[in-house]
VOGU-3710 file (C-alpha; in Angstrom, 3 decimals, decimal comma):
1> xxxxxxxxxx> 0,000/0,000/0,000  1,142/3,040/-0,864  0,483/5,849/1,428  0,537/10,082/0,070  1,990/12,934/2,466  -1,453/14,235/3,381  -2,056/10,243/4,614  0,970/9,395/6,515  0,579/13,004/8,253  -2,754/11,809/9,506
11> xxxxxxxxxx> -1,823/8,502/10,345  0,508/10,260/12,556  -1,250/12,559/13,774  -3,659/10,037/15,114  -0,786/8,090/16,350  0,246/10,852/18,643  -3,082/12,028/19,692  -3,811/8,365/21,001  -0,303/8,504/23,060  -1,304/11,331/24,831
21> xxxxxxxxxx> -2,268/11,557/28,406  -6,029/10,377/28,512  -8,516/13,433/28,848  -5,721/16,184/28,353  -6,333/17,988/24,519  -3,153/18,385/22,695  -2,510/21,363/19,986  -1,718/21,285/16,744  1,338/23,358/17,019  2,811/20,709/19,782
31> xxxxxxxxxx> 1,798/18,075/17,081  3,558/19,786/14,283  6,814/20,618/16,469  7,134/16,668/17,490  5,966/15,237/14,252  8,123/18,286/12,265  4,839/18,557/10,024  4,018/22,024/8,680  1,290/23,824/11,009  -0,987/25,342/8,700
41> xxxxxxxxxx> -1,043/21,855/6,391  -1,996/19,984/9,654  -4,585/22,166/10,392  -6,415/21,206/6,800  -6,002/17,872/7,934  -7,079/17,976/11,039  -10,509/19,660/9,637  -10,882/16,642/7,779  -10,638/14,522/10,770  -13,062/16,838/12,758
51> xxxxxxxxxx> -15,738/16,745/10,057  -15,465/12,769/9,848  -15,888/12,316/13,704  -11,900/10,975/14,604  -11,190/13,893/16,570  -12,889/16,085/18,574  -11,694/19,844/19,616  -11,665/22,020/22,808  -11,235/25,588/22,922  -9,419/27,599/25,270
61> xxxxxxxxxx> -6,219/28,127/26,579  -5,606/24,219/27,746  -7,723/23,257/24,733  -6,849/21,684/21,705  -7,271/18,319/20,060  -8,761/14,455/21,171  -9,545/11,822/20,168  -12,776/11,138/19,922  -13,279/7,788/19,667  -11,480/4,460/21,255
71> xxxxxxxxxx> -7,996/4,146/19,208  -8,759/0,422/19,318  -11,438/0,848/17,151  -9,574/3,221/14,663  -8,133/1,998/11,255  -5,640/3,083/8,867  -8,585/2,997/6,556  -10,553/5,234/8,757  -8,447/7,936/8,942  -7,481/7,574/4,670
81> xxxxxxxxxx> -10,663/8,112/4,275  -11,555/11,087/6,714  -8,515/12,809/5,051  -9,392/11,929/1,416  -6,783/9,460/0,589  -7,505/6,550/-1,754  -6,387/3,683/-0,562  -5,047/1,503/-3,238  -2,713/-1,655/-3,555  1,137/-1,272/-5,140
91> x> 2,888/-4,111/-7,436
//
């Protein structure tokens, strides 16, 4: 399988959202400093992700960004497909 930028960037994105400490919101600028992923191209992702139910914001100034589901019951399909990525086989 062959994965582009905007997937692998969500893939990891998820990944570190679901190692965070349970219950505390993480931001997308912490995300993009440990990950080393452009801010503002995060932030279209992370819309994505929003609008498809993965992830769930808070405002405020301890808010940012959970997950909103259990990341046992996530797939690398799931979050392909909240971000727009076809998901496709390679020779």
């Amino acid at each position: 399988m062959r994965l582009t930028t905007k997937g692998r960037y969500g893939v990891r994105a998820l990944i570190n959202l679901a190692a965070a400490v349970k219950g505390q919101p993480v931001s997308i600028s912490k995300i993009a400093a440990v990950e080393g992923i452009s801010p503002e191209f995060l932030e279209q992702i992370f819309f994505k992700l929003k609008k498809s139910g993965l992830i769930r914001s808070l405002r405020g100034p301890k808010g940012g960004f959970l997950l909103d589901k259990d990341p046992a019951l996530i797939s690398i399909k799931d979050i392909l497909d909240a971000v727009g990525e076809p998901v496709f086989p390679t020779p």
